[in-house]
C-alpha positions in Angstrom: -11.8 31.3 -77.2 -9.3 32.2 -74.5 -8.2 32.0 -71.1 -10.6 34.3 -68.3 -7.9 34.2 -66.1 -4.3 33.7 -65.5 -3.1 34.6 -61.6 0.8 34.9 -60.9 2.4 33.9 -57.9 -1.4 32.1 -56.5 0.8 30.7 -54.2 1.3 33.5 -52.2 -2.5 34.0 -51.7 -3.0 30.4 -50.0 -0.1 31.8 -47.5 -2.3 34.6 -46.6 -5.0 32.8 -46.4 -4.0 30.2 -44.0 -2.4 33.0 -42.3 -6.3 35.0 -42.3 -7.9 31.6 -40.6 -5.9 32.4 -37.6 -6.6 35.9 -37.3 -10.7 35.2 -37.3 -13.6 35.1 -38.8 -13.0 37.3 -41.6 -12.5 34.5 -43.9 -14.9 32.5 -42.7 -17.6 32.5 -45.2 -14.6 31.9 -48.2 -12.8 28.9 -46.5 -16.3 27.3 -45.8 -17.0 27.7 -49.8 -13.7 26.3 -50.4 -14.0 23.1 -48.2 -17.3 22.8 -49.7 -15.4 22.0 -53.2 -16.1 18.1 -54.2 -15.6 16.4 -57.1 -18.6 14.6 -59.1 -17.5 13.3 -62.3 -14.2 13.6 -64.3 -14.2 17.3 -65.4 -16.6 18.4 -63.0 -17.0 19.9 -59.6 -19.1 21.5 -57.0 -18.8 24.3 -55.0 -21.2 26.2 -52.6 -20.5 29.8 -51.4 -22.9 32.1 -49.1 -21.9 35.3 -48.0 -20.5 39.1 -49.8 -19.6 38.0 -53.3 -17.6 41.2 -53.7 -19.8 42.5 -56.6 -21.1 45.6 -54.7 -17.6 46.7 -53.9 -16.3 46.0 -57.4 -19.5 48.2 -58.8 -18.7 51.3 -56.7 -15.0 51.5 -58.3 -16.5 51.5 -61.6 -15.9 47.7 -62.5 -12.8 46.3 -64.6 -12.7 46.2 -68.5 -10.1 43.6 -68.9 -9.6 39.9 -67.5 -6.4 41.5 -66.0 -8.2 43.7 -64.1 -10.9 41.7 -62.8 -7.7 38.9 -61.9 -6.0 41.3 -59.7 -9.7 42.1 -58.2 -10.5 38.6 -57.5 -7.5 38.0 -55.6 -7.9 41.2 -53.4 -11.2 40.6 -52.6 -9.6 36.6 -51.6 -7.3 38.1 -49.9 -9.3 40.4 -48.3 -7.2 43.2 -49.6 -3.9 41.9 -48.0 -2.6 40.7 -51.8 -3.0 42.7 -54.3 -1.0 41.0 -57.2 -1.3 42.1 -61.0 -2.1 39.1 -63.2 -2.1 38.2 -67.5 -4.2 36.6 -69.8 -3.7 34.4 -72.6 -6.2 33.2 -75.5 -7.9 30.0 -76.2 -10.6 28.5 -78.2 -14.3 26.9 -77.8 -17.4 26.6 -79.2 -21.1 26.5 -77.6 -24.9 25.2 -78.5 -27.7 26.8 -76.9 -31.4 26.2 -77.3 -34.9 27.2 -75.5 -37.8 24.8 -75.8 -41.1 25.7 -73.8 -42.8 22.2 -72.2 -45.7 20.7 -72.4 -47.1 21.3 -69.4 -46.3 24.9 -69.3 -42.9 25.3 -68.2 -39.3 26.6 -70.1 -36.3 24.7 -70.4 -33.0 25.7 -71.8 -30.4 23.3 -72.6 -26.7 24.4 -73.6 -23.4 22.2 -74.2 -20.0 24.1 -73.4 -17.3 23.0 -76.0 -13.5 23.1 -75.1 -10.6 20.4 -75.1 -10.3 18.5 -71.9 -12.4 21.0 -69.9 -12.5 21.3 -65.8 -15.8 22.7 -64.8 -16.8 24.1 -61.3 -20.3 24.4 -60.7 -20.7 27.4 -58.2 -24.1 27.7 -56.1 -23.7 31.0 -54.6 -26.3 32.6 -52.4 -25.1 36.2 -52.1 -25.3 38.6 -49.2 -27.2 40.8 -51.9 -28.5 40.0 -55.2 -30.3 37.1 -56.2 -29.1 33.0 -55.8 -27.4 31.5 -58.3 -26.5 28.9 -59.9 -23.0 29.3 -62.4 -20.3 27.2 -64.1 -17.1 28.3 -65.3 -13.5 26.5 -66.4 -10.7 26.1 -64.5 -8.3 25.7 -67.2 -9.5 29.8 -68.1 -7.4 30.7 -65.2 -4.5 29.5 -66.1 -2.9 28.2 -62.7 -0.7 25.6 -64.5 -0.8 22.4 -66.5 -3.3 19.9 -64.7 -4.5 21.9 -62.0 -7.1 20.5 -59.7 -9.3 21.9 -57.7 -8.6 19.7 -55.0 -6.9 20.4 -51.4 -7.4 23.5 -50.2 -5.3 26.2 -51.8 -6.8 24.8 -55.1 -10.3 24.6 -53.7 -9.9 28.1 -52.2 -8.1 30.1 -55.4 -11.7 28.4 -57.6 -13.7 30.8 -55.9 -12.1 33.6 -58.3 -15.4 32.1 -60.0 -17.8 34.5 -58.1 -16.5 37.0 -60.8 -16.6 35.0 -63.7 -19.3 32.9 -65.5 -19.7 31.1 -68.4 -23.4 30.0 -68.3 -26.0 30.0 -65.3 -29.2 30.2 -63.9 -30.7 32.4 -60.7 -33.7 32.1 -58.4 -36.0 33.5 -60.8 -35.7 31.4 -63.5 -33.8 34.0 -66.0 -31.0 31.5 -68.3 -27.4 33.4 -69.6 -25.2 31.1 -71.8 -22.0 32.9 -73.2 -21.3 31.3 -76.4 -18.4 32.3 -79.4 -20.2 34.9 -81.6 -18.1 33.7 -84.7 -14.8 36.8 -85.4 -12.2 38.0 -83.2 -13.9 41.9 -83.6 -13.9 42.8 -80.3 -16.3 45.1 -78.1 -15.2 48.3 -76.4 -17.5 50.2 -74.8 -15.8 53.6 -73.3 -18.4 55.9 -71.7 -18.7 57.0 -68.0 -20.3 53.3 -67.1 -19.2 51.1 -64.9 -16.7 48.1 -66.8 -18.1 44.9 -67.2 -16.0 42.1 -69.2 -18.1 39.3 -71.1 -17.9 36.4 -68.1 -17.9 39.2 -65.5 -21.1 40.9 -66.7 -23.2 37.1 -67.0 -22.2 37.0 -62.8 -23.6 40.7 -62.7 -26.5 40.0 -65.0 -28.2 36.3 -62.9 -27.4 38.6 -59.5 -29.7 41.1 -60.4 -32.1 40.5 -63.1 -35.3 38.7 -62.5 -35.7 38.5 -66.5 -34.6 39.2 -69.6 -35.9 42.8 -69.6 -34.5 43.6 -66.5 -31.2 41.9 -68.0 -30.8 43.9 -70.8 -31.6 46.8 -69.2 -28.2 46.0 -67.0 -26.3 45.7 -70.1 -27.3 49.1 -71.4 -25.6 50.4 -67.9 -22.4 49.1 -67.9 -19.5 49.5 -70.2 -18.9 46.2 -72.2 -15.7 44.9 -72.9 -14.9 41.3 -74.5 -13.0 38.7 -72.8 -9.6 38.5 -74.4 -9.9 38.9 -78.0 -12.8 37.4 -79.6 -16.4 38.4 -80.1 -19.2 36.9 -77.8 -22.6 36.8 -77.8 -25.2 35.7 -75.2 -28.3 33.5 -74.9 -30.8 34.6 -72.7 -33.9 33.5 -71.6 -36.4 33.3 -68.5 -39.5 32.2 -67.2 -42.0 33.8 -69.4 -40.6 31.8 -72.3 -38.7 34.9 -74.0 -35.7 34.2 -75.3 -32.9 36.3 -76.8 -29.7 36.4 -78.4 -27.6 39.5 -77.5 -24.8 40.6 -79.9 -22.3 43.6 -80.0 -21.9 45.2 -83.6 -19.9 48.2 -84.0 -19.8 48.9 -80.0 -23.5 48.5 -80.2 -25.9 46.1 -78.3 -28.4 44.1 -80.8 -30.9 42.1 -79.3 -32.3 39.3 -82.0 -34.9 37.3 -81.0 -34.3 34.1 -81.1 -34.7 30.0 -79.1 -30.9 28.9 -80.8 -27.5 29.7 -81.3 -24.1 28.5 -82.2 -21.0 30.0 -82.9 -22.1 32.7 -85.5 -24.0 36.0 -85.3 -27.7 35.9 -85.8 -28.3 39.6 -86.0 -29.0 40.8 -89.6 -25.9 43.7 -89.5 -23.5 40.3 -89.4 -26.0 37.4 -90.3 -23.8 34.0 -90.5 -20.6 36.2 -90.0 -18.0 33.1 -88.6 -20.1 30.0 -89.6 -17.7 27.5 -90.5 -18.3 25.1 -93.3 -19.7 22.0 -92.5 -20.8 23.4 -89.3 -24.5 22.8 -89.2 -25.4 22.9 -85.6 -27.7 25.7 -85.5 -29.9 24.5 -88.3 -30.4 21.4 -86.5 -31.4 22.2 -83.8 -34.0 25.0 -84.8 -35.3 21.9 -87.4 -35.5 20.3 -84.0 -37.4 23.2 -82.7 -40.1 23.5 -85.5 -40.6 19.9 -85.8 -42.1 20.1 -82.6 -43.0 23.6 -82.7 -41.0 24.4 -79.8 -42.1 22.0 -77.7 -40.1 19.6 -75.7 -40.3 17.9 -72.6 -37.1 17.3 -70.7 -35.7 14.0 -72.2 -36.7 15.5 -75.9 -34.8 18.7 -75.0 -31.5 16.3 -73.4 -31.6 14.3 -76.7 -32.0 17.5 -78.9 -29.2 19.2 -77.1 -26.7 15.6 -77.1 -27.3 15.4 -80.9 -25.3 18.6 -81.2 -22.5 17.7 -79.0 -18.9 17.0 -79.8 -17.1 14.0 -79.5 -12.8 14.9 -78.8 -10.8 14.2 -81.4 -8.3 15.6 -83.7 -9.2 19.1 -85.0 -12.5 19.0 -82.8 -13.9 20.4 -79.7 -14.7 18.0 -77.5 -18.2 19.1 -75.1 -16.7 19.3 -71.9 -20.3 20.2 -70.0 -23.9 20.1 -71.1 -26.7 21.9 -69.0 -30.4 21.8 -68.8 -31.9 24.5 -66.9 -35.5 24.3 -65.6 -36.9 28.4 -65.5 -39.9 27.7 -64.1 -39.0 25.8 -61.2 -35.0 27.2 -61.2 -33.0 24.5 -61.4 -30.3 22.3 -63.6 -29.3 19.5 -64.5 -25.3 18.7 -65.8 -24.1 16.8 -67.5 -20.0 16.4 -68.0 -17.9 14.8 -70.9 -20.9 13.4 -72.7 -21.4 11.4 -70.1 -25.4 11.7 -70.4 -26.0 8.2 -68.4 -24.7 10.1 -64.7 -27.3 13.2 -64.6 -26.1 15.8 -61.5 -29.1 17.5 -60.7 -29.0 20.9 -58.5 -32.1 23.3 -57.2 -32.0 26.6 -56.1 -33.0 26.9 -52.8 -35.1 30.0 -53.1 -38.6 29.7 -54.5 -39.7 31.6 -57.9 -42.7 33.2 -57.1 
C-alpha cells in the first residue's frame, strides 16, 4: 500500500527527549514504554506502554485527515509539545488475509496474515489511561525513518511509540478483532463533514480503545470523518466475541458494512463486488472453502493451518507475509507469528478480564 509515516529530522526528537528525562517525570511513562522495546524473532518486536496515549487530546482538536498530520501529532505528543516538526509520506504496497472461525467449544478466533516485503513488526500492548487495553501491531518500515531502521537503542525504541496512533490489526480487552487489509483500487475515501478526522491506521487505534464490539465499532466510524491512508482504498475486518463478523468498505464516501468471516485484497460489497481481484489470486475462495468444509468451525491448530495455507512465500514479484495473527475473542488474547516462521509461536494475553 504505502508508507503510514515518514518523520523528518527524528533526530531532533531523541535530543529533547533525553533532554525531558532530566527535567522529571513528565516522560516517564514514554521512556518506560520505550526501554520496554525487545526483540523476539527477525521482523518482530515488543513493546509495552501504560499511561495517556494522547487519543483524548487528539479528539478534542478534531483529529487529522492525513498521515502528515497525524506524523506531526505523534511527535508533539513525544515531545510533549516541545517539537513540533511537519513530516511526508510516501506510498507502498501489501496485501492481507483475514478469516473468522467460531470453535468447538464455544469460543471465536480470528486469524489474519500481514503481507509486505521484508516487514518489521512492533507488537504494542498498551493499557491506556482511558479507553480500553489493547493489543496492536504496526510496521516500522511505514514510517519511513531510513533504510534498515531498527527499533533498537533508545532513540529507535522511543520514536516506535509513534505506534499509539497507528495500527494495522489488533485486538482489545473485550475480545472485538480490526484487521486493515488492501480493499483492491487506489479510489480513495474522503469524508468532509464537521466530524472529527480519522485516517484508516489511525481510526483502528480509535476503534479497539473504545468499542467493546462490532456495534459499538461501527457506530465510531459513523462519527468521525474518514480519510484513507495515502492513496489506496482499505477496508476492514471486524469481528468480536459474539461471533459477528464484518467487512467494512467505503464506496463513493460511503460506509458499507457486508457481512462476512473472509477477506482478501478485493471489495466484497455488492456496489464493487471483486473490484481489484487479481488473476490467479485465489485466496479468498480458499479460505471460505475452508470455512464451509467445516462449517465454520475450527479449533485453533485448524484455524493456524487454514490461515498458513494462504500465506506468501518472498520472492520475485510476491509479497512475502511478514506477520500472521491468531486472536482468541473470548478469552482476548494472540498469538504471532513472524516471517512464516509458524514453528516459534509468541503468545500474548490481555491483562484485563472480558466479562
Amino acid at each position: 500500500m504505502k508508507r503510514i509515516l515518514k518523520i523528518a529530522l527524528y533526530g531532533v526528537l531523541g535530543l529533547v527527549v533525553v533532554a525531558g528525562v532530566l527535567i522529571g517525570m513528565e516522560f516517564a511513562p514514554l521512556v518506560k514504554g520505550a526501554m520496554s522495546c525487545e526483540k523476539l524473532d527477525d521482523g518482530l518486536y515488543y513493546m509495552e506502554y501504560q499511561g495517556d496515549d494522547g487519543f483524548e487530546e487528539l479528539m478534542k482538536r478534531g483529529g487529522c485527515e492525513n498521515a502528515d498530520q497525524f506524523a506531526s501529532y505523534a511527535m508533539e505528543f513525544l515531545s510533549k509539545g516541545h517539537y513540533k516538526p511537519e513530516a511526508k509520506t510516501s506510498k507502498e504496497t501489501y496485501g492481507c488475509s483475514a478469516l473468522t472461525v467460531s470453535t468447538p467449544d464455544g469460543g471465536v478466533l480470528m486469524g489474519r496474515n500481514f503481507d509486505y516485503p521484508s516487514a518489521t513488526a512492533i507488537i504494542l500492548h498498551t493499557i491506556p489511561t482511558r479507553g480500553y487495553e489493547t493489543i496492536t501491531t504496526f510496521n516500522v518500515e511505514f514510517y519511513g525513518f531510513g533504510d534498515g531502521f531498527k527499533p533498537e537503542g533508545f532513540k529507535n525504541q522511543y520514536m516506535c511509540l509513534s505506534g499509539l496512533f497507528f495500527a494495522l490489526d489488533g485486538i482489545n480487552e473485550k475480545g472485538l478483532a480490526i484487521a486493515d487489509l488492501m480493499a483492491g483500487d487506489s479510489i480513495e475515501t474522503h469524508q468532509r463533514t464537521n466530524k472529527p478526522d480519522l485516517t484508516t491506521t489511525a481510526a483502528i487505534s480509535y476503534m479497539l480503545k473504545n468499542a467493546a464490539n462490532v456495534g459499538e465499532a461501527l457506530q465510531l466510524l459513523s462519527g468521525i470523518d474518514m480519510h484513507s491512508d495515502i492513496g489506496s482504498a482499505h477496508h476492514y475486518a471486524m469481528a468480536d466475541a459474539s461471533g459477528r463478523s464484518v467487512v467494512v468498505e467505503y464506496v463513493d464516501n460511503k460506509m458499507v458494512v457486508t457481512e462476512s468471516p473472509a477477506l482478501a485484497n478485493h471489495y466484497l460489497c455488492e456496489a464493487k463486488h471483486n473490484v481489484g481481484l487479481i488473476e490467479g489470486d485465489d485466496r479468498y475462495d480458499r479460505l471460505c472453502n475452508q470455512y464451509d468444509k467445516t462449517g465454520g468451525v475450527m479449533n485453533e491448530q485448524q484455524l493456524t493451518e487454514a490461515i498458513k495455507s494462504v500465506s506468501q512465500t518472498q520472492r520475485e514479484g510476491f509479497l512475502g507475509t511478514a506477520w500472521t495473527t491468531v486472536m482468541d475473542l473470548k478469552r482476548p488474547s494472540v498469538t504471532y507469528y513472524s516471517r512464516r516462521h509458524f514453528n516459534k509461536p509468541f503468545h500474548f494475553e490481555l491483562s484485563r478480564t472480558n466479562p
